[in-house]
N, C-alpha and C positions, 0 to 999 in steps of 0.2 A: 238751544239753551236760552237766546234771548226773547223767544216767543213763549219761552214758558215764563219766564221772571217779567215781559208783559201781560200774562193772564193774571199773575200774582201782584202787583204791584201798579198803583196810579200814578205816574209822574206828573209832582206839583211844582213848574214853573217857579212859583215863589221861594222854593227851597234853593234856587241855584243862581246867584247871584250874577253870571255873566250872560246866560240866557234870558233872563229877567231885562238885565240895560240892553240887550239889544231888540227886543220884544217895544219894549217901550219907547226907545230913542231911535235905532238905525242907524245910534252912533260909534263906527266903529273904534273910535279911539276911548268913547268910554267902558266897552266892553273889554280893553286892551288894560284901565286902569283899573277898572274891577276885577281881572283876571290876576293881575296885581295883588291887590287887598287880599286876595282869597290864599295867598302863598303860606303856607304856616299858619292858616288861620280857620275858623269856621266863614260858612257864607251868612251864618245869621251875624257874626261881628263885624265881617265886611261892608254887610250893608250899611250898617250902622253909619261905618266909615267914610262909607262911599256920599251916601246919605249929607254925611257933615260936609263934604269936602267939596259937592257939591253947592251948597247952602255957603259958606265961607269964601271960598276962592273962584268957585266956578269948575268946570271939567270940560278946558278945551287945551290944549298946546301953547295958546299965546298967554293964557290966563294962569296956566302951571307952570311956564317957564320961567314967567316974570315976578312971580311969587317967590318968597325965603323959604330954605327947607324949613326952615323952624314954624312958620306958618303951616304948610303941608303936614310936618309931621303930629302939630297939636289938633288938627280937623279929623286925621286917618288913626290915631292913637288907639281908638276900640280894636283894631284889625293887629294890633301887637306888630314890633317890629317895626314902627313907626318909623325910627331915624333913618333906616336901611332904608324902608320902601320911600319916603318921603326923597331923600337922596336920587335914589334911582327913579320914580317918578318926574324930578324936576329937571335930570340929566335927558332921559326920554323924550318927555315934552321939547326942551333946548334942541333935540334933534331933527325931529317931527315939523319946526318951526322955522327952523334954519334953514335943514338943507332941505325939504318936502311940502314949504309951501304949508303948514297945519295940515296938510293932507294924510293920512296913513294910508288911505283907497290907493296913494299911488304908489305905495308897497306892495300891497294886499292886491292887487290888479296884476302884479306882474306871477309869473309862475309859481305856482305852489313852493317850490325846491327854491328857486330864488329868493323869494318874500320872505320864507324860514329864513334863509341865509342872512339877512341884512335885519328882523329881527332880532334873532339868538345873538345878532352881535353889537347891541344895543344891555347896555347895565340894566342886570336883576329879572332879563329876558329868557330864558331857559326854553328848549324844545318844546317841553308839556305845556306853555303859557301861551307858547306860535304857534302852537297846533289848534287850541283852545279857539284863539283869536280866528285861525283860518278855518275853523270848522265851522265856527259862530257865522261869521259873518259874509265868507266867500263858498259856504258849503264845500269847501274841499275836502277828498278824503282821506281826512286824516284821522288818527287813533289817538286821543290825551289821554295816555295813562298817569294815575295819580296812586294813590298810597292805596286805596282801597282796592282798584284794580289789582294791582301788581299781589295784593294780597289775592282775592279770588282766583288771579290766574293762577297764581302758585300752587295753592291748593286743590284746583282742577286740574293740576298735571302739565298747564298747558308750555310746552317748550318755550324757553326764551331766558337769556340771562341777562338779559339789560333792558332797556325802555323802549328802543327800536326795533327790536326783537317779538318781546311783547306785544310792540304797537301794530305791527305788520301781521301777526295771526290774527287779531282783531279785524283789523279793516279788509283781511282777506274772505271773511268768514261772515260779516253782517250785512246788511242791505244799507241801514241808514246808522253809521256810526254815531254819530249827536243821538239819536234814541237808545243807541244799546248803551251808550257810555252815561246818557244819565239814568238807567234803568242799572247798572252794575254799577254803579255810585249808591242808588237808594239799595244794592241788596247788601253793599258793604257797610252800609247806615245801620241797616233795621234787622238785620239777616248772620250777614257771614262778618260777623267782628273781629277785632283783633281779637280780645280777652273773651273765653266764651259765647262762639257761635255759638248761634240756634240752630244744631244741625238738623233737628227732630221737624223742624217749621219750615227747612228747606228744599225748594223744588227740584235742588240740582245736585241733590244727597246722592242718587245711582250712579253718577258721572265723578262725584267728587273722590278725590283720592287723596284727600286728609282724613277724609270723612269713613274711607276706607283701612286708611293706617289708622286709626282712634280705633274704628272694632276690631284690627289684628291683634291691637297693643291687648282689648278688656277682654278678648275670648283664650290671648296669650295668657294673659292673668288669673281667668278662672280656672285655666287648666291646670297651671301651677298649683292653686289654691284646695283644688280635689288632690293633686297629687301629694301634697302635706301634710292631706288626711290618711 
């Protein structure tokens, strides 16, 4: 499946704003605050975000800690959700600073299962953001599923009732997770949507079984519609 939605699809770096800061920086803590920005949000507002907060305050751990939320959250305001993330960006940083030295490499260095652990228990840090983080930066293999995903998987049948679930058919089944996870993000962009998929433009319509219950439902329908007659 993901070799065909790479024949079909170019992934542009610039559309995804956690691979983008680490492309250009190598810094893992600003791919941690962009991964942030992007929670409830688009990555083109993120950037925006990301962008300002840069330019205003700086994006390092001594620079975000020492800062007011109120400062944070009028720099990150395009990315919606400002006060929350702002909050929990400055709580983050406070941590990263305190007890790790501004380091997050000496999170992200220790075990995959670990690093998550001391992550996710960090304010406004959720699995899908530690995984992100640990896949971006540590190539570990991990699976971020997000809304689009869970959407595709759904639809393709594939087992799994939660995000761990999900996550673990994925990474059992691809070579390079980071390319299939932003190759199944641009097919839930441009492709398999919430509100009317393109099912007729999609590569993975013979596999799909929504795709498959949508013709049970209109061949159900037409049948009815001669029997009427």
């Amino acid at each position: 499946m993901i070799d065909r939605l790479r024949n079909k699809y170019m992934i542009q770096i610039e559309d995804f704003l956690a691979p983008l800061v680490w492309e250009r920086s190598r810094d893992a803590f600003k791919v941690l605050v962009a991964t942030l920005l992007t929670q409830n949000s688009t990555d083109k507002s993120a950037m925006v975000a990301f962008e300002n907060l840069e330019k205003e305050i700086g994006i390092s751990p001594d620079k975000l800690a020492s800062a007011s939320i109120e400062e944070i959250a009028k720099a990150i305001r395009p990315a919606g959700l400002h006060n929350n993330k702002a909050k929990n960006i400055r709580e983050i940083s406070k941590i990263i600073h305190e007890s790790f030295h501004d380091l997050l490499e000496d999170i992200l260095n220790q075990s995959p299962d670990k690093a998550r652990e001391i992550l996710v228990s960090m304010p406004g840090i959720g699995t899908k953001t530690a995984d992100v983080v640990l896949l971006i930066c540590k190539g570990y293999r991990t699976f971020p599923v997000d809304t689009h995903i869970f959407r595709i998987s759904r639809r393709l049948g594939i087992e799994g009732r939660n995000y761990s679930e999900i996550s673990s058919v994925w990474v059992r089944h691809v070579k390079d997770p980071l390319n299939a996870h932003l190759l199944l993000i641009t097919h839930g962009r441009k492709t398999c949507k919430a509100v009317k998929p393109k099912c007729q433009e999609c590569v993975l319509i013979d596999c799909c079984q929504y795709y498959l219950g949508v013709l049970r439902s209109e061949r159900h329908d037409t049948t009815r519609g001669r029997g009427a007659k």
